[in-house]
C-alpha positions as CSV (number, residue, x, y, z in Angstrom):
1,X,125.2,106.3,93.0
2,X,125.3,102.9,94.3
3,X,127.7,100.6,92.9
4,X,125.0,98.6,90.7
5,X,124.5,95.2,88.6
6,X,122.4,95.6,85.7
7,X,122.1,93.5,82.2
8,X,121.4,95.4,78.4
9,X,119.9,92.9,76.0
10,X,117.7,93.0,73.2
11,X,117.4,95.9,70.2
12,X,115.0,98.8,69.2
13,X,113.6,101.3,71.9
14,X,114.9,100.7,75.5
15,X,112.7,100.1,78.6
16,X,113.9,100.2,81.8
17,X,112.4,96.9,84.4
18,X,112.2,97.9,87.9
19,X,112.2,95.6,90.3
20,X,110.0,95.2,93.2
21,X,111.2,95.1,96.7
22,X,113.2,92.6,97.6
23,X,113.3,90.7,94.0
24,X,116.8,90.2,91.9
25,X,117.4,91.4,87.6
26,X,116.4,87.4,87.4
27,X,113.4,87.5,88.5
28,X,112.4,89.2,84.5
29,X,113.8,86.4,83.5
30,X,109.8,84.8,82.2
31,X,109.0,88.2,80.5
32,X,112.6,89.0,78.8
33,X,111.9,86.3,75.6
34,X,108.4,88.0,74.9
35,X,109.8,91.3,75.2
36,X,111.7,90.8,71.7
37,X,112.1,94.3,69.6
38,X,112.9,96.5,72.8
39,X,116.3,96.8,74.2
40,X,116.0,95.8,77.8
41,X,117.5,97.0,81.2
42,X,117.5,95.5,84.4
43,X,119.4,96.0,87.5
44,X,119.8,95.0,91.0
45,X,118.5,98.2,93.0
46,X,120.9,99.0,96.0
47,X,120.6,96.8,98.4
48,X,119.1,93.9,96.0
49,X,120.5,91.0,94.6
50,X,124.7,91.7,94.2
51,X,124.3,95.2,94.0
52,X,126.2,97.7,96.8
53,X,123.8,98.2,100.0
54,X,125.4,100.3,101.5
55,X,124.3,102.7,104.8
56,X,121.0,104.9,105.1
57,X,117.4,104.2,103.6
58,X,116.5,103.0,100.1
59,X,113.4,105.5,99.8
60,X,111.9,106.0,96.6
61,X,114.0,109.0,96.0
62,X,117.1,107.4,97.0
63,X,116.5,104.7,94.1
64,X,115.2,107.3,91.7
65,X,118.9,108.8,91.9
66,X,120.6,105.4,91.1
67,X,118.3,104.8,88.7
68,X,118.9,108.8,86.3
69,X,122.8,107.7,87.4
70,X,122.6,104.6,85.5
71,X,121.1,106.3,82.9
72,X,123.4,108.9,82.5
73,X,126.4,105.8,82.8
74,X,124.9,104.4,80.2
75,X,124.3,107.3,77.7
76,X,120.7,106.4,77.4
77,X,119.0,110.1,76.8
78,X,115.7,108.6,76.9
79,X,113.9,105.4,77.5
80,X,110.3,103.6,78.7
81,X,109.9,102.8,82.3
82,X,108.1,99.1,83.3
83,X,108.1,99.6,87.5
84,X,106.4,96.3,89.3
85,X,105.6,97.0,93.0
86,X,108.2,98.8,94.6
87,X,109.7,99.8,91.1
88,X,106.8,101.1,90.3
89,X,106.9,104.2,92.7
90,X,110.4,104.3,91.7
91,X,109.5,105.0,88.0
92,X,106.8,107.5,89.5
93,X,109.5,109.0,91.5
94,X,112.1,109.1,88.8
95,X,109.7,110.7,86.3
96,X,108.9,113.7,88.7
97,X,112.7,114.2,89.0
98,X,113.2,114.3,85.2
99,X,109.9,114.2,83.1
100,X,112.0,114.6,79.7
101,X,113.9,111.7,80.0
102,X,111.0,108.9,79.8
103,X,108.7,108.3,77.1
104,X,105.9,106.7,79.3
105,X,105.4,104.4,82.4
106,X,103.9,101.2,82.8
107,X,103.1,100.6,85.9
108,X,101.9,97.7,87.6
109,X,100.9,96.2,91.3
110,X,101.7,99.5,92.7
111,X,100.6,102.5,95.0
112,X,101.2,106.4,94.9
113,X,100.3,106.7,98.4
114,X,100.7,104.8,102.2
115,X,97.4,104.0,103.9
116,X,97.4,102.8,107.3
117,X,96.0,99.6,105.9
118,X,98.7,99.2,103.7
119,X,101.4,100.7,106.1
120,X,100.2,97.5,108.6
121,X,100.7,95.2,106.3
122,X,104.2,96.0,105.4
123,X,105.0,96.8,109.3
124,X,104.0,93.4,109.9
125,X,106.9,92.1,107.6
126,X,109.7,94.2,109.2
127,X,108.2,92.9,112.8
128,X,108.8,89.4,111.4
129,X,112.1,89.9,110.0
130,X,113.3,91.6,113.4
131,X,111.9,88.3,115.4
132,X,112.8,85.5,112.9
133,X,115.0,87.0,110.3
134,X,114.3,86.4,107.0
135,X,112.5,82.7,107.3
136,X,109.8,84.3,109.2
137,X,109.8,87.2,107.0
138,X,109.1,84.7,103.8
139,X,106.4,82.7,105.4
140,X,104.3,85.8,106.5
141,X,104.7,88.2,103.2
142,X,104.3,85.0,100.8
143,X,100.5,85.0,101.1
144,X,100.0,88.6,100.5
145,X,103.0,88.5,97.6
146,X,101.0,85.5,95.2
147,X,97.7,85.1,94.4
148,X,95.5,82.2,95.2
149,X,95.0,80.7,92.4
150,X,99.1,81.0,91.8
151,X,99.8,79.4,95.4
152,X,97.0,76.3,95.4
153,X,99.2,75.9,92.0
154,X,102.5,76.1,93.0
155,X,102.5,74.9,96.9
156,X,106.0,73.4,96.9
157,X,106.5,77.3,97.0
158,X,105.1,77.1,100.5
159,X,107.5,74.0,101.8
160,X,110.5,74.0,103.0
161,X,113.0,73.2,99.8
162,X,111.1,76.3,98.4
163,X,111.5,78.8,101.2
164,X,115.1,77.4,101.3
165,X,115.2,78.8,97.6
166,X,113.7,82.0,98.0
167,X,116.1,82.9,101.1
168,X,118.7,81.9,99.0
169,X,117.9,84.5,96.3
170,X,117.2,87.2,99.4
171,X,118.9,90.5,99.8
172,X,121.1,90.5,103.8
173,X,118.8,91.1,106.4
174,X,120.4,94.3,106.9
175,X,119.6,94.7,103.7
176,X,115.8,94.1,103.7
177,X,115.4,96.4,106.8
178,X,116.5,99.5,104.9
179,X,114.4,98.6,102.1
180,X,111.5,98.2,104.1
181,X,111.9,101.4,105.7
182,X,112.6,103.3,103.0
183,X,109.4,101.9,101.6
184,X,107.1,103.3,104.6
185,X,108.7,106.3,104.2
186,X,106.2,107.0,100.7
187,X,105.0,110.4,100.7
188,X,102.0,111.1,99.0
189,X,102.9,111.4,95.1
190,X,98.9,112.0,94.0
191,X,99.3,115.9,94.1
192,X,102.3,116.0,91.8
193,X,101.4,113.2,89.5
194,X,98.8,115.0,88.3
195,X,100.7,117.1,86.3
196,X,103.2,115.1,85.2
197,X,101.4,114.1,81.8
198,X,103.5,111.5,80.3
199,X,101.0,108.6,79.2
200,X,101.3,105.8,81.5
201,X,99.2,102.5,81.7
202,X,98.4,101.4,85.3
203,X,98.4,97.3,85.8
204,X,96.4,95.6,89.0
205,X,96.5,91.9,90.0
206,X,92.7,90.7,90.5
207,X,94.2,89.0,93.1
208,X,96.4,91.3,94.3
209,X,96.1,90.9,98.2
210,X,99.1,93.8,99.1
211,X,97.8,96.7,96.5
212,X,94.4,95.6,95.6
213,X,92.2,97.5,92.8
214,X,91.6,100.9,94.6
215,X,95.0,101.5,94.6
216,X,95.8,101.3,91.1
217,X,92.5,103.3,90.7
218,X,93.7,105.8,92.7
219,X,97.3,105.9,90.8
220,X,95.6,105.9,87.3
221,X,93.1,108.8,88.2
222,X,96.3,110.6,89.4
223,X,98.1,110.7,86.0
224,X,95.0,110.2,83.8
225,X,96.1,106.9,82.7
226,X,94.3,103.5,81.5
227,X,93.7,100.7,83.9
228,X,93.8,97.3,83.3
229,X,93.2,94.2,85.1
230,X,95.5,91.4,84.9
231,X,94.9,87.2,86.2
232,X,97.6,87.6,88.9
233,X,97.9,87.9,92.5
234,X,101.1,91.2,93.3
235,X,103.9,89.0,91.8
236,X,102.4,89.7,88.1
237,X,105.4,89.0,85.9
238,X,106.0,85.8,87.9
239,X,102.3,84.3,88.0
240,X,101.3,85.0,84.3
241,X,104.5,86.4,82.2
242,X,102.5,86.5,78.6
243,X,99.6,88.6,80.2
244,X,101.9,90.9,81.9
245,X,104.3,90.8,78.6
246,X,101.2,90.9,76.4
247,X,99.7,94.3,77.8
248,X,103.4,96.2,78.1
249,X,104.0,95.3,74.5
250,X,100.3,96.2,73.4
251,X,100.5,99.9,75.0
252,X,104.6,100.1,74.4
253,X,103.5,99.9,70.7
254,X,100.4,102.1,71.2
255,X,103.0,104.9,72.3
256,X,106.1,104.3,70.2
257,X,103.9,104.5,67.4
């Protein structure tokens, strides 16, 4: 396992938030006050935020293993999984390692499966952090990353002070490059979610650019699960914190109950 940074807070049943690609533990931040009554971990995957990043790919699998490590570090025999993005395939990828150790997933803005429309679009941010490093890298993933409504919002996101920010909070650019590569190398998890069988609630941003709607559809039919629809663009827990908080708690409570 990967030396790791992670934060426990909170009390009652623990859930696990996995972060998307390139985020940090702090990027939760919005959704950790109206997650009150769970006991909450977060961590900084390898090569995020001030966790180790050390040589080879971050795939899916690779993650997975930090992830039942810290588990087992922590003495936590069993807990529910919240994946956005990124973290999402890692909660599907953990569960298939060890289906007894998870209650349930929530899993939102995500995919089970590379398309080549989808495998384009993340290509095109490794091309631009090759030419231009991680500036260039910002400016072309931020469209796809926030929803319209969130952006014509929120444009100081898209000037300099606040690409200044977000490179700030970036993972190296060595860094970023394994992540994205261990990203493209998904395989297709559709043929062995479908007997997986935990009950798992599958979350889409309406204006989701990056994973749009047939995507989640896709990953719901997969594992059975219910789909829902939430007012954000792929950065969910960032544009709207009470919806996304609002429909984890509401199915978290469906299942713990």
């Amino acid at each position: 396992m990967a030396r790791l940074r992670y934060r426990v807070e909170g009390e009652g049943p623990k859930v696990v938030l996995l972060n998307g690609l390139f985020q940090r533990l702090e990027s939760w931040d919005p959704v950790v006050p109206l997650l009150r009554g769970y006991t909450l971990l977060r961590y900084d995957m390898r090569g995020q935020g001030e966790s180790e990043a050390p040589e080879g790919l971050y795939t899916p699998k690779v993650h997975a293993q930090d992830l039942l490590a810290l588990l087992q570090e922590l003495g936590w025999e069993e807990a529910f999984l919240v994946g956005l993005s990124n973290g999402g395939i890692v909660a599907l990828q953990a569960a298939l390692m060890a289906p007894t150790r998870f209650r349930s997933l929530v899993l939102a803005c995500t995919t089970p499966h590379l398309d080549p429309a989808l495998r384009a679009k993340v290509e095109s941010w490794l091309h631009a952090l090759r030419a231009g490093g991680t500036p260039l890298r910002l400016r072309v993933a931020l469209p796809w990353i926030f929803g319209a409504r969130f952006l014509n919002g929120h444009p100081e996101l898209l000037g300099e002070e606040g690409l200044r920010a977000l490179q700030a909070q970036a993972p190296t650019e060595a860094a970023q490059e394994r992540l994205l590569l261990g990203f493209l190398g998904l395989k297709d998890l559709r043929p062995a979610l479908k007997g997986l069988g935990l009950p798992a609630l599958v979350l889409y941003g309406e204006e989701d650019l990056l994973f749009p709607r047939p995507y989640a559809l896709a990953l719901a039919e997969a594992l059975g699960a219910r789909l829902q629809a939430l007012p954000t663009g792929h950065a969910a827990p960032l544009e709207d914190p009470r919806a996304f908080a609002q429909a984890v708690r509401s199915f978290l409570e469906g299942v713990y109950a």
